[in-house]
C-alpha positions as CSV (number, residue, x, y, z in Angstrom):
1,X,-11.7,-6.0,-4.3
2,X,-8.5,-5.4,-2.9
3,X,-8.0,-1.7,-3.0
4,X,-11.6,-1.9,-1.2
5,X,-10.3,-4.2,1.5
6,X,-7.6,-1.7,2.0
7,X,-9.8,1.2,2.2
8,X,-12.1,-0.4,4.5
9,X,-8.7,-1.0,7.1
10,X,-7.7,2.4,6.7
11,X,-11.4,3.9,7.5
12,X,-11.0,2.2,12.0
13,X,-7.2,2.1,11.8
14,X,-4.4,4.1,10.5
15,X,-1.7,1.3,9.6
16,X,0.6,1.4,6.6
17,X,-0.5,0.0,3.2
18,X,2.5,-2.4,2.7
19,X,1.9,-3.8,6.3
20,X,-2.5,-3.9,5.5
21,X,-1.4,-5.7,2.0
22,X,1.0,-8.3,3.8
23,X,-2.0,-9.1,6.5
24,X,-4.6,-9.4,3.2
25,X,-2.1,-11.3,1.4
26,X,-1.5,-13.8,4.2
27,X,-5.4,-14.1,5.0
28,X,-6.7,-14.9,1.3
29,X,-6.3,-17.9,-0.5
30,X,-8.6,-17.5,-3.2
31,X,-10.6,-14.8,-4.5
32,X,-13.6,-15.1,-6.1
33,X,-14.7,-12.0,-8.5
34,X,-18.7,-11.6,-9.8
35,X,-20.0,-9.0,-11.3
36,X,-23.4,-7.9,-12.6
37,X,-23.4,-8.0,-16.9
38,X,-24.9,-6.1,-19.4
39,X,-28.3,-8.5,-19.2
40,X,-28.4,-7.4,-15.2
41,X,-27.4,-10.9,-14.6
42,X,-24.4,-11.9,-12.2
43,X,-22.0,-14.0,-13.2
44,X,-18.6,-15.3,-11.9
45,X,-16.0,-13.7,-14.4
46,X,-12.9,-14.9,-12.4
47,X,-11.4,-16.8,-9.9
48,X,-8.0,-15.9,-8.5
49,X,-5.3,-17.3,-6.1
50,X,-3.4,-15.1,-3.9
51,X,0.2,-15.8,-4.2
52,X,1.4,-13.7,-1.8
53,X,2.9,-10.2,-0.8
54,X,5.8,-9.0,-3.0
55,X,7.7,-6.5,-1.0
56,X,9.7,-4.9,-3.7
57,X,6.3,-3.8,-5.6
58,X,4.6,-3.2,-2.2
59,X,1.8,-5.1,-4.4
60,X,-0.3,-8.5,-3.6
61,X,0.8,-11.0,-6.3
62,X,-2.3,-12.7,-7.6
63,X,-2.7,-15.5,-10.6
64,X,-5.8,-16.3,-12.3
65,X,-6.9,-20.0,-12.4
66,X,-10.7,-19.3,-14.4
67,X,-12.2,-16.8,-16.7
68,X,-15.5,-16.4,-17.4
69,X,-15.6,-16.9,-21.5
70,X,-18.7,-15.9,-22.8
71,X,-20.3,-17.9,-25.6
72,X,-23.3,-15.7,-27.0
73,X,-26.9,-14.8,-25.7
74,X,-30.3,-17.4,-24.9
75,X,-33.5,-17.1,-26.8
76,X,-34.3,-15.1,-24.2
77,X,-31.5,-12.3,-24.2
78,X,-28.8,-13.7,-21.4
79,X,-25.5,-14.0,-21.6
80,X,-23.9,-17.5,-21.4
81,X,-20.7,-18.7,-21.3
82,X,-18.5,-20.8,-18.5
83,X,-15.5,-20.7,-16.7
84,X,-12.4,-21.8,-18.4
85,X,-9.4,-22.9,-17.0
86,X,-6.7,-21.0,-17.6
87,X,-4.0,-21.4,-14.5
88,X,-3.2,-24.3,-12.0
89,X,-3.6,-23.8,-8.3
90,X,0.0,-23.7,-6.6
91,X,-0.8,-23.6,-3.2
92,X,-2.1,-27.3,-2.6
93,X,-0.9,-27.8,1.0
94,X,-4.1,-26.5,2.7
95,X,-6.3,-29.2,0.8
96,X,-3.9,-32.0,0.9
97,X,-4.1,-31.8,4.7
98,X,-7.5,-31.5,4.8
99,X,-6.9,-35.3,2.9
100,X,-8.4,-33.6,-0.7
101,X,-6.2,-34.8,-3.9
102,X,-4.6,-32.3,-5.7
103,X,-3.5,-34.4,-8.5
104,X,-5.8,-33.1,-10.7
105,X,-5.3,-29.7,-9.7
């Protein structure tokens, strides 16, 4: 989703890719990633958070906080599953001024 966003800046504007992934970085908080499965179904199969820009990698430093784990098939041939936690969110400030707890976070 990333690469796309960049592609999609560089189609109306010619900028340079460290300073397109610094303004993506700074703009996303959270990233949510579905795609369509083998049964034609579309599921969530991960939610990341954006940690920011890392200017010695020129990349976007990302963690993943849930992964879609998939459990088997229905009676009637669809995937199931669920999202497991598997990271904790670090960047907490947004929400705690908006007055949501974190604790649990």
């Amino acid at each position: 989703m990333l690469s796309r966003l960049e592609t999609m800046v560089l189609m109306g504007l010619s900028i340079p890719i460290p300073a397109i992934r610094r303004q993506i970085a700074s703009g996303i908080d959270i990233m949510v990633h579905l795609s369509r499965m083998r049964d034609k179904s579309r599921k969530v199969l991960e939610i990341l958070e954006i940690d920011g820009y890392d200017i010695p990698s020129g990349e976007i430093r990302t963690h993943p906080l849930f992964e879609f784990e998939e459990s088997g098939e229905d009676k009637d041939g669809r995937l199931t599953g669920r999202l497991k936690k598997v990271g904790c969110l670090s960047h907490t400030q947004k929400l705690r001024r908006a007055g949501i707890s974190t604790e649990d976070m």
